[in-house]
PDBQT receptor file of N, H, CA, C and O in Angstrom, charges set to zero:
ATOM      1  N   UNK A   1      53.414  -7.938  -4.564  1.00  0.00    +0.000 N 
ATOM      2  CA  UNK A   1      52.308  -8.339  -3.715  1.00  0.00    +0.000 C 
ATOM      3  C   UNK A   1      52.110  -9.844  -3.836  1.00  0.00    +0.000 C 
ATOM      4  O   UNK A   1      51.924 -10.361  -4.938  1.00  0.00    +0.000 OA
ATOM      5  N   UNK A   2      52.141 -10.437  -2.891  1.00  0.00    +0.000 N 
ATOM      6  H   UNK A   2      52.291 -10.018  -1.996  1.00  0.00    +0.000 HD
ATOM      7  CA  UNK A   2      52.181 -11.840  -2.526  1.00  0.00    +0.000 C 
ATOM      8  C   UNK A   2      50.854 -12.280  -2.435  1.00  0.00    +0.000 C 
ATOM      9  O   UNK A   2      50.611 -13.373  -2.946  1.00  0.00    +0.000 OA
ATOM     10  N   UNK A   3      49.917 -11.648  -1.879  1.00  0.00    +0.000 N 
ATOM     11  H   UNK A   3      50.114 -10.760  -1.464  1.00  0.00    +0.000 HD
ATOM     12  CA  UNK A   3      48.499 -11.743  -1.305  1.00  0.00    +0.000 C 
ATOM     13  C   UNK A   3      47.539 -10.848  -2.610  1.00  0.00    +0.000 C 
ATOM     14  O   UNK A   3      47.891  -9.721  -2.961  1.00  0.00    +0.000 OA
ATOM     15  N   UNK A   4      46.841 -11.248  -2.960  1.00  0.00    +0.000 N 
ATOM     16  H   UNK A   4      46.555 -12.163  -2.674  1.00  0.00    +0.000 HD
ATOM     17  CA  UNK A   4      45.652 -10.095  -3.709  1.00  0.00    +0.000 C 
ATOM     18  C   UNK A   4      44.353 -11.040  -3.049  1.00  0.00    +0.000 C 
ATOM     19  O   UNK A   4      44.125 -12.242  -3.189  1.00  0.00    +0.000 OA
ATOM     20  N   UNK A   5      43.657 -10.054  -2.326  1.00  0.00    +0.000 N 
ATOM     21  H   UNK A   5      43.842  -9.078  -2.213  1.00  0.00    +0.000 HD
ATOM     22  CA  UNK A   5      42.175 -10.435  -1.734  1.00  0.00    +0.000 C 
ATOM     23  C   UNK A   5      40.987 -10.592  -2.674  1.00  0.00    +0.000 C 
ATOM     24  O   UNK A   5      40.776  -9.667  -3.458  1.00  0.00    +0.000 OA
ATOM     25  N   UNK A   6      40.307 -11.496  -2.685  1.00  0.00    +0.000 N 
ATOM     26  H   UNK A   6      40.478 -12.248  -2.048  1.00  0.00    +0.000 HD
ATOM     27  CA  UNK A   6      39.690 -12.164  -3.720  1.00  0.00    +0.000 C 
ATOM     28  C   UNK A   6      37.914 -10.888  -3.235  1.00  0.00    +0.000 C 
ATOM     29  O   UNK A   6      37.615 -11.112  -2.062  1.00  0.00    +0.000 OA
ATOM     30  N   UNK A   7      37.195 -10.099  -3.715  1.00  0.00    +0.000 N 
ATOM     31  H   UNK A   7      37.438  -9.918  -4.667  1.00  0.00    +0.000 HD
ATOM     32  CA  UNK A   7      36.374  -9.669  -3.717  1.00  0.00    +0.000 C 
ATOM     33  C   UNK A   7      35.195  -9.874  -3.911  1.00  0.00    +0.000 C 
ATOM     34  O   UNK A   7      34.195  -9.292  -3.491  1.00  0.00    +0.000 OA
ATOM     35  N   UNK A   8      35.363 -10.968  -4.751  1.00  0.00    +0.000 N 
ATOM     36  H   UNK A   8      36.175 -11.441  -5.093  1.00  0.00    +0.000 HD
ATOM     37  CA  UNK A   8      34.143 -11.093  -5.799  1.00  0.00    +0.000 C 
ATOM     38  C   UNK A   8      33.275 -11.761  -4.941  1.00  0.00    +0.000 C 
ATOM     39  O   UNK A   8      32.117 -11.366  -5.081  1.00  0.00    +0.000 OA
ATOM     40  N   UNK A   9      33.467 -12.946  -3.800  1.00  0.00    +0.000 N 
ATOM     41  H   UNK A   9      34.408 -13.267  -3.686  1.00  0.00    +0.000 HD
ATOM     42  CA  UNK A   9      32.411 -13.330  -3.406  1.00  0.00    +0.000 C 
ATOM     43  C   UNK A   9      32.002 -12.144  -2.006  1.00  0.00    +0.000 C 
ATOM     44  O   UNK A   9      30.892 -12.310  -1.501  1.00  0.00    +0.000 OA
ATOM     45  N   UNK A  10      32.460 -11.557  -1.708  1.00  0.00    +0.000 N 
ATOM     46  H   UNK A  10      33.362 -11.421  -2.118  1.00  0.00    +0.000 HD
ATOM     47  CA  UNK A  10      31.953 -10.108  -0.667  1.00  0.00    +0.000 C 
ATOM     48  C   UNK A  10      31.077  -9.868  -1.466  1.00  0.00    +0.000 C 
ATOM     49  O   UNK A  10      29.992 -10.420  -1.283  1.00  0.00    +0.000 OA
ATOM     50  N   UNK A  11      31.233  -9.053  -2.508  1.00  0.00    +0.000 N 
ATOM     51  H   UNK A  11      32.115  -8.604  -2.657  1.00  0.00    +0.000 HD
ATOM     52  CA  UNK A  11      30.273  -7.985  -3.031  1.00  0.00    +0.000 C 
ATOM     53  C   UNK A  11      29.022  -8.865  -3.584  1.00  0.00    +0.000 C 
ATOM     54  O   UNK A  11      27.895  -8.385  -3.700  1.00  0.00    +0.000 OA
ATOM     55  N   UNK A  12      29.305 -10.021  -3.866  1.00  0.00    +0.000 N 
ATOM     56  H   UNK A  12      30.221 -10.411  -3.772  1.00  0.00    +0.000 HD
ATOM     57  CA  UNK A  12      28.237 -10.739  -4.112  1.00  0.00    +0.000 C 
ATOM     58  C   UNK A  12      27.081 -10.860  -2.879  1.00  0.00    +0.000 C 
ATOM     59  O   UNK A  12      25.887 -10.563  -2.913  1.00  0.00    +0.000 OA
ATOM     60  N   UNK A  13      27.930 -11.432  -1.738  1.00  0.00    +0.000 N 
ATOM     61  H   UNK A  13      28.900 -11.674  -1.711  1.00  0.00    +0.000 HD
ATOM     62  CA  UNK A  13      27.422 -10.963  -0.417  1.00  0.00    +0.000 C 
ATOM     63  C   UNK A  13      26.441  -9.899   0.342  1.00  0.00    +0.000 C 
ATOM     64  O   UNK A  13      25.451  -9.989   1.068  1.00  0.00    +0.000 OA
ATOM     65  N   UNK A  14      26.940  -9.232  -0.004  1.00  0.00    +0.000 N 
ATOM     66  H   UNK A  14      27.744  -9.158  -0.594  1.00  0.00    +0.000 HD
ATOM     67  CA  UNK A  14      26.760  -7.592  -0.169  1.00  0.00    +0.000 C 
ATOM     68  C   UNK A  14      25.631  -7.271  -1.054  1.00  0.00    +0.000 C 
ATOM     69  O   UNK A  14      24.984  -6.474  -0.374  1.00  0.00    +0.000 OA
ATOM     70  N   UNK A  15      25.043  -7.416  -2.116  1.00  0.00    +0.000 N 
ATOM     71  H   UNK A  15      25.569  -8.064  -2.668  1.00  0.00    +0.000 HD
ATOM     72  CA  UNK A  15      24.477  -7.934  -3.020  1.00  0.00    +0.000 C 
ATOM     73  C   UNK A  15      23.242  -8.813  -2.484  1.00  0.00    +0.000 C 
ATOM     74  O   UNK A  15      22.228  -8.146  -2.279  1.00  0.00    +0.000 OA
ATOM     75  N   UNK A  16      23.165  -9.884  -2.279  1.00  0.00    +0.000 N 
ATOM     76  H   UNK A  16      23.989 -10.427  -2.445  1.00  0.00    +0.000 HD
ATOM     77  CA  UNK A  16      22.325 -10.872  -1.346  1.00  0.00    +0.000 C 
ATOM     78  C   UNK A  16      21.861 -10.095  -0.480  1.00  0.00    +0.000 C 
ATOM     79  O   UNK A  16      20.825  -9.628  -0.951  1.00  0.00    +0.000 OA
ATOM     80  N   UNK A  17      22.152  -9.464   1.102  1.00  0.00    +0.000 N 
ATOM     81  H   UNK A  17      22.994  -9.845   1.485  1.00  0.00    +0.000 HD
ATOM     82  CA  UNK A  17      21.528  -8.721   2.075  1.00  0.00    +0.000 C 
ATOM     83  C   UNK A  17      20.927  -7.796   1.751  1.00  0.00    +0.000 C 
ATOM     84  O   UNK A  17      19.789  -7.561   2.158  1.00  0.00    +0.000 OA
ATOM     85  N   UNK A  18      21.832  -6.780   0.616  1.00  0.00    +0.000 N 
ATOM     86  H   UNK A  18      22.756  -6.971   0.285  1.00  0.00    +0.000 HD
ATOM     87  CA  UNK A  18      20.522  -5.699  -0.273  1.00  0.00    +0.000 C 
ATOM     88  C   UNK A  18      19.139  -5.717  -0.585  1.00  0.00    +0.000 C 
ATOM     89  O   UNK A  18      18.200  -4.978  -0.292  1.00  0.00    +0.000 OA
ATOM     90  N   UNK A  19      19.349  -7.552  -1.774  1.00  0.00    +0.000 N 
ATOM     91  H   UNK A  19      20.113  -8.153  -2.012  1.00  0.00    +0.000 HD
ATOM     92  CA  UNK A  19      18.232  -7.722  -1.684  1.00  0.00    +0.000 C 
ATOM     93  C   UNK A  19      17.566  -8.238  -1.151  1.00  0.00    +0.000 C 
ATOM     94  O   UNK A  19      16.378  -7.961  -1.310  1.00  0.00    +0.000 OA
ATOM     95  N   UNK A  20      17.984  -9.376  -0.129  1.00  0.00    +0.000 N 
ATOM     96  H   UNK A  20      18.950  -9.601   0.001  1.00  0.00    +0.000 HD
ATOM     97  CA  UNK A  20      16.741  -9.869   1.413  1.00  0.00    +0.000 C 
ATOM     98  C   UNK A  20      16.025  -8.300   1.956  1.00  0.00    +0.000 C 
ATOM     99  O   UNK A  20      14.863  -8.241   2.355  1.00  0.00    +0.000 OA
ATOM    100  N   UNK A  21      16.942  -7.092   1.885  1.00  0.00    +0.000 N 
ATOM    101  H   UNK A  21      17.887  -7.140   1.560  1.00  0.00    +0.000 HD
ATOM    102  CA  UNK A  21      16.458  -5.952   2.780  1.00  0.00    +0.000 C 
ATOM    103  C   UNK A  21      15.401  -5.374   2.185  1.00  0.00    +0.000 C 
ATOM    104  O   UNK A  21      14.422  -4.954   2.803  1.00  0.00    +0.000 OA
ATOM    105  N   UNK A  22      15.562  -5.322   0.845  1.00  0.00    +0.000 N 
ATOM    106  H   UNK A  22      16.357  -5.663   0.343  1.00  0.00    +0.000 HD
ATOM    107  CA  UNK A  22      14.740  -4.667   0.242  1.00  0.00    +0.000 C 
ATOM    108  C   UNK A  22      12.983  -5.665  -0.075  1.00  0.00    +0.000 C 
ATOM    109  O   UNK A  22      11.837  -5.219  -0.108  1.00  0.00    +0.000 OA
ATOM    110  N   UNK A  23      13.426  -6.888  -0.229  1.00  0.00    +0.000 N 
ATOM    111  H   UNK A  23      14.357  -7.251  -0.203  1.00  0.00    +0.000 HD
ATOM    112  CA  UNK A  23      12.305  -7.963  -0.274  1.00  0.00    +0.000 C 
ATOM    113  C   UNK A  23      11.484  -7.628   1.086  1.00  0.00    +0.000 C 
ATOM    114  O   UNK A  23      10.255  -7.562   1.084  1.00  0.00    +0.000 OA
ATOM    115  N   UNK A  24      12.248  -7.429   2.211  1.00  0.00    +0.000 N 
ATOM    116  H   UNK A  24      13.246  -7.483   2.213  1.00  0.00    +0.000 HD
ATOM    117  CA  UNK A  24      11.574  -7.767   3.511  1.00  0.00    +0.000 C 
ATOM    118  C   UNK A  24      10.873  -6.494   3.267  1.00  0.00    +0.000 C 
ATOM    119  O   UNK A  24       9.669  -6.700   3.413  1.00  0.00    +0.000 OA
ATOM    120  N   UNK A  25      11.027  -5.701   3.067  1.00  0.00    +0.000 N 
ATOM    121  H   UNK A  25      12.006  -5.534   2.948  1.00  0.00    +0.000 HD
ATOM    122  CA  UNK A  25      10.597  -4.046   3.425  1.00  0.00    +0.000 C 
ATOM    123  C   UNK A  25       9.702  -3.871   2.234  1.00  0.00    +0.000 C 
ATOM    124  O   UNK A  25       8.988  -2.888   2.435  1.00  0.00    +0.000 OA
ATOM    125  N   UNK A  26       9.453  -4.432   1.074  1.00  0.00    +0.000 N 
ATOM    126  H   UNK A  26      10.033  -5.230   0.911  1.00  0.00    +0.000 HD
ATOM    127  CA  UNK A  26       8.290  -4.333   0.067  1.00  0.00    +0.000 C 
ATOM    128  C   UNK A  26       7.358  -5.549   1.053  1.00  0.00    +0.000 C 
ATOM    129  O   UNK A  26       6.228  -5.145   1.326  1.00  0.00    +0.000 OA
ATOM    130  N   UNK A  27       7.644  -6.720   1.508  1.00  0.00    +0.000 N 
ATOM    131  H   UNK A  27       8.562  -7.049   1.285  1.00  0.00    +0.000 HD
ATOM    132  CA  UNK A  27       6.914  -7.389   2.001  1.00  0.00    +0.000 C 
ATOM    133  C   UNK A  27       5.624  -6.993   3.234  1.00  0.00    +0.000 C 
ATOM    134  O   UNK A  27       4.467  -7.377   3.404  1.00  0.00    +0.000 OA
ATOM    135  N   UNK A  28       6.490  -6.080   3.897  1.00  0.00    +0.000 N 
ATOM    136  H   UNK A  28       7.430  -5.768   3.758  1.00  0.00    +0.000 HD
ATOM    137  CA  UNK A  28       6.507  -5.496   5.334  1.00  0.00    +0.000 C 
ATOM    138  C   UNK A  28       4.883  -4.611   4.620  1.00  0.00    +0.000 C 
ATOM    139  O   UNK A  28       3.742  -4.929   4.957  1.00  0.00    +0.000 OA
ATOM    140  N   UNK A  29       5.262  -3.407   3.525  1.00  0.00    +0.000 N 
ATOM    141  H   UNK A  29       6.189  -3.149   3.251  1.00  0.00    +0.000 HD
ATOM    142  CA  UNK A  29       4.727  -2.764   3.135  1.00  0.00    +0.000 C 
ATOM    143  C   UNK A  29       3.326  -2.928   2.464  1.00  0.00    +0.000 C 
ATOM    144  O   UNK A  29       2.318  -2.224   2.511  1.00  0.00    +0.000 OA
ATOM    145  N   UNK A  30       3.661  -4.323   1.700  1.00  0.00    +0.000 N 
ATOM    146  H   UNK A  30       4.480  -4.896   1.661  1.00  0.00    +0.000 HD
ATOM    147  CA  UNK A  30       2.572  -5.116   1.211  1.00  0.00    +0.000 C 
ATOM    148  C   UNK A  30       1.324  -5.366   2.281  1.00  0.00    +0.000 C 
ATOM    149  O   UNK A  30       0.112  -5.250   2.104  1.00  0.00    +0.000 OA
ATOM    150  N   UNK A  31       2.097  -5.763   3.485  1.00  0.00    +0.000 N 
ATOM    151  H   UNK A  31       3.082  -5.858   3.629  1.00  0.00    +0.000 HD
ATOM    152  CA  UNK A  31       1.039  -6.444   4.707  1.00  0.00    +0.000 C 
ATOM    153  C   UNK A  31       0.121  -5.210   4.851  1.00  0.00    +0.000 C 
ATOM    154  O   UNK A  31      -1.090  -5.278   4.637  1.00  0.00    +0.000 OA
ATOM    155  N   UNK A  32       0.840  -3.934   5.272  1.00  0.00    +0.000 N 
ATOM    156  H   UNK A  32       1.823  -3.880   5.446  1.00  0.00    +0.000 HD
ATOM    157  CA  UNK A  32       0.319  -3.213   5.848  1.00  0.00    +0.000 C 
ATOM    158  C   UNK A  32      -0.874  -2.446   4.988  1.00  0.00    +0.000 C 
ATOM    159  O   UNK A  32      -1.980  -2.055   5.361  1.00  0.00    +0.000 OA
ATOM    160  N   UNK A  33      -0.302  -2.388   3.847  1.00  0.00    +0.000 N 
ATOM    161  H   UNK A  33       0.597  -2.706   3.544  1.00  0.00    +0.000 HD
ATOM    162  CA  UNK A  33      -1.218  -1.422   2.679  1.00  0.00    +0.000 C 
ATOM    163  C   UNK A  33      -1.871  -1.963   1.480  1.00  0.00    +0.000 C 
ATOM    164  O   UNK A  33      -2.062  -1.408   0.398  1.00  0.00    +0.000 OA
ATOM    165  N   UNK A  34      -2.152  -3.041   1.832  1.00  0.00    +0.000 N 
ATOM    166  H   UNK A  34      -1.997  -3.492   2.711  1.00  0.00    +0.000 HD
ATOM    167  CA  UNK A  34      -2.608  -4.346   0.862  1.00  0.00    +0.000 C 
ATOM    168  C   UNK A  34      -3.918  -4.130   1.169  1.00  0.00    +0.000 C 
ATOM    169  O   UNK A  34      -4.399  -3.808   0.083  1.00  0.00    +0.000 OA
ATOM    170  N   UNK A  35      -5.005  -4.104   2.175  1.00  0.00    +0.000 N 
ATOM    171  H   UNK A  35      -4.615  -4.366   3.057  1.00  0.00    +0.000 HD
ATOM    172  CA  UNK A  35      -6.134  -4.165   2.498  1.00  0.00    +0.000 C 
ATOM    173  C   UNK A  35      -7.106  -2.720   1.730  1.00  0.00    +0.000 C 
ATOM    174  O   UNK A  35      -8.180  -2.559   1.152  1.00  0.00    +0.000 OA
ATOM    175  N   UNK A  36      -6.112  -2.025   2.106  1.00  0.00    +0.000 N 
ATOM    176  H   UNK A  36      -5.239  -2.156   2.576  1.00  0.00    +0.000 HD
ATOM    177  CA  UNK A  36      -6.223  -0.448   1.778  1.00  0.00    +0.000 C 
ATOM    178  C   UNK A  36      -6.341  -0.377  -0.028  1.00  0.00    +0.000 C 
ATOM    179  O   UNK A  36      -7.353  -0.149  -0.691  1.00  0.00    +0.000 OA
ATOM    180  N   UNK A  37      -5.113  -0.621  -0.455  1.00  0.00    +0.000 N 
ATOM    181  H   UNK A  37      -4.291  -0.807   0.083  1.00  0.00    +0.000 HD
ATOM    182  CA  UNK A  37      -4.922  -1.118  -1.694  1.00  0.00    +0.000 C 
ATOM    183  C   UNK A  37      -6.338  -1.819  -2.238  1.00  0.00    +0.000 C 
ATOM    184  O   UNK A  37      -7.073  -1.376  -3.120  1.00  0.00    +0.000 OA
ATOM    185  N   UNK A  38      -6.465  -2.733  -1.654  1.00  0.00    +0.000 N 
ATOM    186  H   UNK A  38      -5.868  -3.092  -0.937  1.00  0.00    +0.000 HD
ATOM    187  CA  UNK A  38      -7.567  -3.496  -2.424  1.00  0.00    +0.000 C 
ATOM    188  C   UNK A  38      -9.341  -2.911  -2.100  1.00  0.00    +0.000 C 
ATOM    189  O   UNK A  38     -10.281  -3.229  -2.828  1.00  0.00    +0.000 OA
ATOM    190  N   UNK A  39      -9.421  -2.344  -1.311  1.00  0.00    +0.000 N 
ATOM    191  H   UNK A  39      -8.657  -2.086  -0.719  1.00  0.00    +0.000 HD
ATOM    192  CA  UNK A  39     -10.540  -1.758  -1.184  1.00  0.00    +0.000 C 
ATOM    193  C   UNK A  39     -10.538  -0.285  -2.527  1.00  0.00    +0.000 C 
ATOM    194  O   UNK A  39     -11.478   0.043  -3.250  1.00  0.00    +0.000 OA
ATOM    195  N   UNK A  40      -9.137   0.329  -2.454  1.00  0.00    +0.000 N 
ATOM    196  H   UNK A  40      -8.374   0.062  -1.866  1.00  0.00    +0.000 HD
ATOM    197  CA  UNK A  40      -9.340   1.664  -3.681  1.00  0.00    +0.000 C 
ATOM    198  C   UNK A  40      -9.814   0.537  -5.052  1.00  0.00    +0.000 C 
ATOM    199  O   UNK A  40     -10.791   0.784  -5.760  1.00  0.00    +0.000 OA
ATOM    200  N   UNK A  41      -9.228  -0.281  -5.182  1.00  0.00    +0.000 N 
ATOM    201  H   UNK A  41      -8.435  -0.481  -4.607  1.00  0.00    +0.000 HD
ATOM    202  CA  UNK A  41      -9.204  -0.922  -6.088  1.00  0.00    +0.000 C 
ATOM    203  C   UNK A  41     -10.991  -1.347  -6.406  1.00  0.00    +0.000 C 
ATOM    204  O   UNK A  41     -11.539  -0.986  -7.448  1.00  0.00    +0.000 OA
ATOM    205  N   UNK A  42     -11.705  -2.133  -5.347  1.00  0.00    +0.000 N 
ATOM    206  H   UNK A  42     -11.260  -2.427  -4.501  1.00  0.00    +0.000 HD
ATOM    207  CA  UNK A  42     -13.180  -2.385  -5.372  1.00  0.00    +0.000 C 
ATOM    208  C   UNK A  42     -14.005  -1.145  -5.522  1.00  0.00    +0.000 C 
ATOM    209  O   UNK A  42     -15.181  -1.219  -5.880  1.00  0.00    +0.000 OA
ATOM    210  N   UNK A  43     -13.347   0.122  -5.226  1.00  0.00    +0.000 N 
ATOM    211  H   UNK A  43     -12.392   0.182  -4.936  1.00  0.00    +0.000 HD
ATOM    212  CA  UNK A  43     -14.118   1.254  -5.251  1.00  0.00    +0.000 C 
ATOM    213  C   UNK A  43     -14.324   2.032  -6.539  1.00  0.00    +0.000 C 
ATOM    214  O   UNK A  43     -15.242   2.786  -6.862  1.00  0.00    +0.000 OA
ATOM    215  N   UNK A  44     -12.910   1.543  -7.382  1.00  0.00    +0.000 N 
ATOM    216  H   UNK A  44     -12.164   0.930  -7.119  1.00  0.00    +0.000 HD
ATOM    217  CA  UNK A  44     -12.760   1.965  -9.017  1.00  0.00    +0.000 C 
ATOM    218  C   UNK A  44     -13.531   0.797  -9.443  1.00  0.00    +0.000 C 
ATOM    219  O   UNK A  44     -14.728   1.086  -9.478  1.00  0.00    +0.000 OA
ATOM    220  N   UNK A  45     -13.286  -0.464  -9.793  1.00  0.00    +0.000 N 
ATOM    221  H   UNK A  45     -12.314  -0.699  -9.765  1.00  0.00    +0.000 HD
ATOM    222  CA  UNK A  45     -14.313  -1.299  -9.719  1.00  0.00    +0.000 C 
ATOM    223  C   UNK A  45     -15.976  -0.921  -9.983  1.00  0.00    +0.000 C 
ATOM    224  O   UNK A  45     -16.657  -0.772 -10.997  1.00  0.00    +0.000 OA
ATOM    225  N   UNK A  46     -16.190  -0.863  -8.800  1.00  0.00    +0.000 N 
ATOM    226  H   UNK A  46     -15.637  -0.983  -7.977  1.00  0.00    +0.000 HD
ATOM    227  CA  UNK A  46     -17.646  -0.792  -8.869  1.00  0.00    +0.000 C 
ATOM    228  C   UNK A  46     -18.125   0.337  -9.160  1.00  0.00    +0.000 C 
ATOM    229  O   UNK A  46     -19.309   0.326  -9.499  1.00  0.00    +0.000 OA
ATOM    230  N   UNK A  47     -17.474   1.549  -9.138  1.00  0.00    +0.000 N 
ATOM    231  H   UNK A  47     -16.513   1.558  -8.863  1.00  0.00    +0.000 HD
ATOM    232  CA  UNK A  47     -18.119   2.804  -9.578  1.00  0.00    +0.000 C 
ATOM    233  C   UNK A  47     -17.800   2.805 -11.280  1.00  0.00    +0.000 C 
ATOM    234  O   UNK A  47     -17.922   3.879 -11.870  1.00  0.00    +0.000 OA
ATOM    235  N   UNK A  48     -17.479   1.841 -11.882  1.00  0.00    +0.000 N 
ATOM    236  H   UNK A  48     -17.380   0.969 -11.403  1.00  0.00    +0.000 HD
ATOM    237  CA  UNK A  48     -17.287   1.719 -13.316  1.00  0.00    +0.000 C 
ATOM    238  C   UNK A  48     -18.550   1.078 -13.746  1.00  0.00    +0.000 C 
ATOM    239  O   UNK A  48     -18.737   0.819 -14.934  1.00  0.00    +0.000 OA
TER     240      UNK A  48
C-alpha cells in the first residue's frame, strides 16, 4: 500500500460537530425551560 489515509484529523472533525450539536441543543433547551426552571426554583425558595 502506497497510500494510507490519514484519519485522525476526520474524527477529530467529527468530534467538533458532535459537540457544536450537542452545545446548540442544551442551549436551545436552556432558552426554552430556563424561565420555568427558575420560577420552581423561587417556589422552593420561598416556601422554605
Amino acid at each position: 500500500m502506497l497510500y494510507l489515509p490519514r484519519e485522525k484529523g476526520q474524527g477529530l472533525v467529527e468530534y467538533a460537530l458532535i459537540l457544536v450539536l450537542v452545545a446548540i441543543v442544551v442551549i436551545a433547551i436552556l432558552l426554552l425551560l430556563g424561565p420555568v426552571v427558575g420560577n420552581v426554583f423561587s417556589n422552593i425558595v420561598s416556601n422554605l
